[in-house]
C-alpha positions in Angstrom: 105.5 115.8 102.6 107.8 114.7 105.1 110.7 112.1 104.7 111.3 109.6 106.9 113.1 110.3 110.2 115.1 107.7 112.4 113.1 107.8 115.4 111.7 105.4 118.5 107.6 105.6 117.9 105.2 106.7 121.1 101.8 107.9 120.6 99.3 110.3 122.3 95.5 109.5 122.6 93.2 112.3 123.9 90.3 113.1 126.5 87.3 114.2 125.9 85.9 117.3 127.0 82.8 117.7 125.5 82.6 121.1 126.4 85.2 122.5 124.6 85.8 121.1 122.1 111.2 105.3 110.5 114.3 102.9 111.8 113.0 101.3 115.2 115.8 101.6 117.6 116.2 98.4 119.9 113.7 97.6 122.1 110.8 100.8 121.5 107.6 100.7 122.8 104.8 102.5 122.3 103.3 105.1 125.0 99.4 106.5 124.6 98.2 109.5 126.8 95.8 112.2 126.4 95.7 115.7 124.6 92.1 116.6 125.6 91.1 119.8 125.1 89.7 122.3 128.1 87.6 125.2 128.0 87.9 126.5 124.3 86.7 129.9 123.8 86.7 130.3 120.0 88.0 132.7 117.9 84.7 133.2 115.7 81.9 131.4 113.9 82.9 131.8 110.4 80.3 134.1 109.9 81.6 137.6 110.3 84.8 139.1 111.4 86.8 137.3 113.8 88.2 138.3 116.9 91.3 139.6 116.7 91.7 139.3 112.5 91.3 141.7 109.8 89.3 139.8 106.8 90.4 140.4 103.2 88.6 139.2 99.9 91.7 139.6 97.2 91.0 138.8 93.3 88.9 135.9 93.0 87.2 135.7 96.0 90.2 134.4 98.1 89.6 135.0 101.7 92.9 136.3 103.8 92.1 136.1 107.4 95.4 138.1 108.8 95.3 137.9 112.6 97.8 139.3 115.9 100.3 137.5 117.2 98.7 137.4 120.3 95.7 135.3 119.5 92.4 135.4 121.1 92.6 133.4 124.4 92.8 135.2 127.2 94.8 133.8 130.2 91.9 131.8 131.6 89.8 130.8 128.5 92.8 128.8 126.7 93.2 124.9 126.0 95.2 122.4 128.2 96.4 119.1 126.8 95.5 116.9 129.4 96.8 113.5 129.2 94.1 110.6 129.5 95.9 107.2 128.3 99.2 105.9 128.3 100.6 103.0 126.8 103.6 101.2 126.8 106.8 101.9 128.8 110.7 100.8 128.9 110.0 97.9 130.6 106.8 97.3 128.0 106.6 93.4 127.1 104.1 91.6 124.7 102.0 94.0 122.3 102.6 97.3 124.0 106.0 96.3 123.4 106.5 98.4 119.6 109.4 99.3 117.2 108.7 101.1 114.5 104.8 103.1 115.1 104.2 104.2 111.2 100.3 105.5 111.6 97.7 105.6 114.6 93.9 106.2 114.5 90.7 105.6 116.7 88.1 104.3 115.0 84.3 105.1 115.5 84.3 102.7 118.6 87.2 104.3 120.3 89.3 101.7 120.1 93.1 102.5 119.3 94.6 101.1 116.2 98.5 101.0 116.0 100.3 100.1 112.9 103.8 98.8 113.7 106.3 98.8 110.6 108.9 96.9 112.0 106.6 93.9 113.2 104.2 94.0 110.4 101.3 93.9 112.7 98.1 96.4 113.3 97.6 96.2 116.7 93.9 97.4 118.7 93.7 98.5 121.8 90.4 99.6 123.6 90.2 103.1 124.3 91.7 102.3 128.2 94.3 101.3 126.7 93.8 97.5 126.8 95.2 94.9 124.2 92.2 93.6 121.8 93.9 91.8 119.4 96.7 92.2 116.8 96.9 91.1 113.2 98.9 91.2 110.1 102.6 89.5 110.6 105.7 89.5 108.0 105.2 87.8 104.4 102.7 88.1 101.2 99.9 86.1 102.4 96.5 87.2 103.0 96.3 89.5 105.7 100.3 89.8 105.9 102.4 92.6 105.8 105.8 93.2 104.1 106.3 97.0 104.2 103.0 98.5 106.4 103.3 102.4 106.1 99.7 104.3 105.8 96.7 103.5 107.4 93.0 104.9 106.6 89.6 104.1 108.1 86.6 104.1 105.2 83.6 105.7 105.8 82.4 101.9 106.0 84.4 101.2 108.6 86.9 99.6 106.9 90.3 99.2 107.4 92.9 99.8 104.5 96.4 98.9 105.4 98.9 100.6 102.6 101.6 97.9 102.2 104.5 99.2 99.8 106.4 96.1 100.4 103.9 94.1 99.1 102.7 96.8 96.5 99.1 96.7 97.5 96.1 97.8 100.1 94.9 94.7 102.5 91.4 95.6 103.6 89.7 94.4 107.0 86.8 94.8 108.0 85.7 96.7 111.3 86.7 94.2 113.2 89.7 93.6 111.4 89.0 90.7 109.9 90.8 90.0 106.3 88.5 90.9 103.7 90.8 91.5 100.2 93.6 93.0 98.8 94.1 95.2 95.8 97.2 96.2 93.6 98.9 99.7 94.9 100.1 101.0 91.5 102.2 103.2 92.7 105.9 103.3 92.6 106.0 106.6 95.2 105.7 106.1 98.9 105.9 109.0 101.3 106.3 108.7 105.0 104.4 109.6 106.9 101.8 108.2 104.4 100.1 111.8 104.3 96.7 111.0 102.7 93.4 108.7 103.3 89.6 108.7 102.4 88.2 112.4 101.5 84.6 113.3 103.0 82.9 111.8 99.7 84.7 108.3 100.5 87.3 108.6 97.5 91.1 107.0 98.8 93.4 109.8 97.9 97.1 108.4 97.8 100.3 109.9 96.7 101.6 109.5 93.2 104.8 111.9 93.1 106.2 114.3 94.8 103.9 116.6 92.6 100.8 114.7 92.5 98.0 113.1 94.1 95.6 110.5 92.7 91.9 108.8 93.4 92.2 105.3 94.0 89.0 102.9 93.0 88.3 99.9 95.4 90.0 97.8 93.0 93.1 99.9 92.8 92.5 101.5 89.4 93.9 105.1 89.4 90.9 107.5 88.4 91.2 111.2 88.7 94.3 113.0 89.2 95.6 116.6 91.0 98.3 118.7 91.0 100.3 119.0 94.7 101.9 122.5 95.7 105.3 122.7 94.8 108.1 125.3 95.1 111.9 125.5 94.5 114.2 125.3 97.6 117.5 125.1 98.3 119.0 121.9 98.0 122.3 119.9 99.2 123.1 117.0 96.5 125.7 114.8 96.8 127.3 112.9 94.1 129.6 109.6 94.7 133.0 109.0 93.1 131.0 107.6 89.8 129.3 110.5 89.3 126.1 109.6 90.3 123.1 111.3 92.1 122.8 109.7 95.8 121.1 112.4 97.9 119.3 115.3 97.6 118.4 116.9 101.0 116.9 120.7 102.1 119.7 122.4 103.2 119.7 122.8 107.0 116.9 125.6 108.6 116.3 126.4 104.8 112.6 127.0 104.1 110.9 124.2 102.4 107.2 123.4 101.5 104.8 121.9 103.5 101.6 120.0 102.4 98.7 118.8 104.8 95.8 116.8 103.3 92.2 117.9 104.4 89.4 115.1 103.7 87.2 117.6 103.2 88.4 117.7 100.1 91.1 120.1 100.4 95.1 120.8 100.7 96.6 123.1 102.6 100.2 124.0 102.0 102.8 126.4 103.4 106.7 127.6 103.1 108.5 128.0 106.2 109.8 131.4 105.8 106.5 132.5 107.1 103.3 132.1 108.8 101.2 131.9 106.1 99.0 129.0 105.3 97.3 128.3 101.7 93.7 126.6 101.2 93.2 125.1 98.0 90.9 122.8 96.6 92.1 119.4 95.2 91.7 121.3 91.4 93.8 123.9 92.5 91.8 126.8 93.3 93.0 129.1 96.4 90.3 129.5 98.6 91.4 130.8 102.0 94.7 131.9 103.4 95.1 132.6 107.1 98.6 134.2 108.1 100.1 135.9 111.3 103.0 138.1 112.3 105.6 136.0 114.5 108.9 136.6 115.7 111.9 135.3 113.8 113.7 132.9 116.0 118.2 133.0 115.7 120.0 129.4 114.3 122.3 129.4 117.0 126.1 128.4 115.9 125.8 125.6 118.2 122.5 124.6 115.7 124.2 125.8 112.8 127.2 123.9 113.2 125.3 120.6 114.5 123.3 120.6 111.5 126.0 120.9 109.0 128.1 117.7 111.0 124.9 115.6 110.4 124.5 116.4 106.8 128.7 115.7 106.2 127.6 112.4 108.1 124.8 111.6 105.9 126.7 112.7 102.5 129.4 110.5 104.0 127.1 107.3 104.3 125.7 107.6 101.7 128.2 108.3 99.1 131.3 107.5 100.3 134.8 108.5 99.7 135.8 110.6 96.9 131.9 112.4 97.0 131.6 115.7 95.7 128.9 118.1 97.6 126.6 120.7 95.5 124.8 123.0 97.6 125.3 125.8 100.2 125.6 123.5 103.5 125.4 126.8 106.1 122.7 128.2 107.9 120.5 130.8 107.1 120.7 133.6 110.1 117.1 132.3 111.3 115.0 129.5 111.7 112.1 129.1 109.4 108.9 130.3 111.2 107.2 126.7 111.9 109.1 123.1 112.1 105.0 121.6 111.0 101.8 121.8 110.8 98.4 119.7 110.7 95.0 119.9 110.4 92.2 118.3 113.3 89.2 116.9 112.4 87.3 119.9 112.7 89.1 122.1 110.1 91.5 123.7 112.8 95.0 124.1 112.0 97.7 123.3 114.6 101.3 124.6 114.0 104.3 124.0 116.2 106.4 127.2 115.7 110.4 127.4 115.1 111.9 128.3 118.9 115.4 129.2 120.3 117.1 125.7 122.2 116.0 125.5 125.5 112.6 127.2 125.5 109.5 124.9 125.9 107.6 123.5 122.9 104.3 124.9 122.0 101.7 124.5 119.3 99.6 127.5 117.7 96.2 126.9 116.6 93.9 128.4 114.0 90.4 128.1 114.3 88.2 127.0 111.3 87.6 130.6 110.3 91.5 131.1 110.1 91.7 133.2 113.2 94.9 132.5 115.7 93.0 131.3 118.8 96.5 131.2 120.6 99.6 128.5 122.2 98.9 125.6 123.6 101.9 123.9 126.1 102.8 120.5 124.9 105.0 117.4 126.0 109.2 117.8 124.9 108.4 114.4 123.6 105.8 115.2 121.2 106.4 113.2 118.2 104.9 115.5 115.1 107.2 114.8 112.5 107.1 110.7 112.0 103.9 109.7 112.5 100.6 112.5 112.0 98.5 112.5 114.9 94.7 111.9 114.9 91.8 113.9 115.8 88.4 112.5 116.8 85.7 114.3 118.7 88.4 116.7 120.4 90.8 113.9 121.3 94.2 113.9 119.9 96.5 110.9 119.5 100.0 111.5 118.9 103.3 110.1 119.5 105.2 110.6 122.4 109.1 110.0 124.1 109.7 110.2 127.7 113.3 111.9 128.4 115.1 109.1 127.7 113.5 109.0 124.5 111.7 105.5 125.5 108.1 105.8 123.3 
């Protein structure tokens, strides 16, 4: 799970090549563009060995895939993000004109759906890019938005918007059309809003920070799972009174990672390491795919930076007279990975930890847990505030130009 971050929203739509595969700041629009991806020569086919990767079955019948740090792409079989789309700009006007993107998606039809927190509007673009319509607007009507922060396709072709302001899903039709609205019964909300329908057409939506739940079309909470958890080294800041007013990882420390997978899955991982758990949604550890990598310096520049921000925040947040519990300094290195997500095929992509300056990449497994290799990707990347989506080996993501216009 990943709290909120202050942050402009872009977004990133992607190509297809068949044959390879939460403050808005002023003004923000949103930009679209391409990550298609080019002549994929995979890893394996989940049925033996794969290249590169030793295969281990440990007690239980958990499979470790363990693989190089090199990966299996050579230098002319790798994948290229190649951008197909853009929308919006710093001089955007009208409904490419965004503040605050809080979930993208493409639906079955290609078109481009765009959830905008600050306006309270779902906006759908075709898949060139061009305005279709837009919906929603502030206030607890039908159809209205007070807080929009998740959004999920059905297998129906529904739209669920989750409104946490309003404490409830609003559901449109495929054509976006106002169908109904049920209760959210849920006093947790988590953004981004990590979950969504699972492969068998069940809503899955967050309950806790240590639990996830099945939601029933009327919003009746049915079945209930346990989410991964582990103990990390917290900063808490207390204000004059006494009181509890933040509780924050403590910078470059390590901290757990959770990724949904509809197929009925969750994948989790601590930062100290490449190393990437597959569990089912009752808790049983299926796979684990895990690769050597280079530890990466916190530079003092970093390490100083970081502990500023987090005086700042303590500061804000607590005011004068606020005691600080917690080690506030930085660990000698970064953790291995800054993220990690899963496409719609089962791969998973993971942008690694990397020393200031260098260029960005992200590392992806393929579906039999073998490192395939980097890919190159945009400064601007957004992969923390909003997840991207996958369809048909298109990504859409966010995206800031270097002016940090979306």
């Amino acid at each position: 799970m990943i709290s909120p971050v202050p942050s402009p929203s872009s977004r990133t739509k992607g190509s297809r090549d068949r044959g390879g595969l939460p403050a808005a700041r002023a003004r923000s629009a949103l930009a679209i563009f391409g990550a298609g991806l080019m002549a994929a020569c995979g890893g394996g086919d989940g049925r033996g060995v794969p290249a590169g990767a030793v295969v281990d079955t440990l007690a239980g019948g958990v499979v470790q895939v363990t693989s190089s740090s090199h990966g299996v792409w050579g230098a002319e079989d790798g994948w290229t993000l190649v951008p197909e789309v853009v929308l919006g700009s710093a001089t955007a006007d009208g409904p490419e004109l965004f503040g605050n993107v809080a979930a993208l998606a493409e639906d079955a039809q290609g078109r481009i759906l765009v959830l905008d927190n600050q306006a309270r509007e779902l906006r759908i673009f075709d898949a060139q890019g061009t305005h279709l319509r837009t919906v929603g607007g502030r206030g607890g009507g039908p159809g209205e938005f007070q807080t929009p922060v998740g959004l999920a396709l059905a297998p129906d072709g529904r739209i669920w918007i989750v409104d946490s302001g309003n404490g409830r899903y609003s559901v449109l039709d495929a054509e976006a059309e106002f169908v109904t609205s049920w209760p959210r019964a849920l006093g947790f909300m988590a953004w981004p809003w990590p979950t969504g329908f699972d492969d068998r057409g069940r809503l899955l939506d967050v309950a806790g920070p240590d639990e996830l739940v099945e939601v029933a079309a009327d919003g009746a909470l049915l079945d209930r799972f346990a989410l991964p958890t582990a103990e990390v080294e917290s900063v808490r800041a207390r204000n004059a009174q006494g009181n509890m007013v933040l509780s924050a990882v403590a910078p470059f420390r390590p901290r757990l990672q959770w990724r949904f997978d509809p197929r009925g899955y969750l994948w989790s991982a601590m930062g100290h390491e490449m190393r990437f758990v597959q569990q089912t949604l009752e808790g049983d550890t299926v796979r684990i795919i895990r690769r050597a990598h280079d530890p990466v310096p916190v530079s003092r520049i970093e390490a100083d930076s970081a502990e500023a921000f987090l005086r700042e925040m303590v500061a804000t947040s607590a005011g004068e007279g606020a005691t600080i519990e917690g080690d506030l300094s930085s660990p000698a290195v970064k953790p291995a990975f800054v993220t990690f997500h899963l496409d719609d095929e089962g791969r998973v992509w993971v942008e690694p930890s990397r020393a200031r300056g260098e260029p960005r990449t992200v590392e992806v497994f393929d579906t039999d847990g073998s490192f395939l290799g980097s890919i190159a990707v945009d400064q601007g990347l957004d992969l923390l505030t909003v997840r991207p989506f996958w369809r048909e080996g298109a990504m859409t993501a966010l995206v800031t130009d270097p002016n940090g216009v979306p």
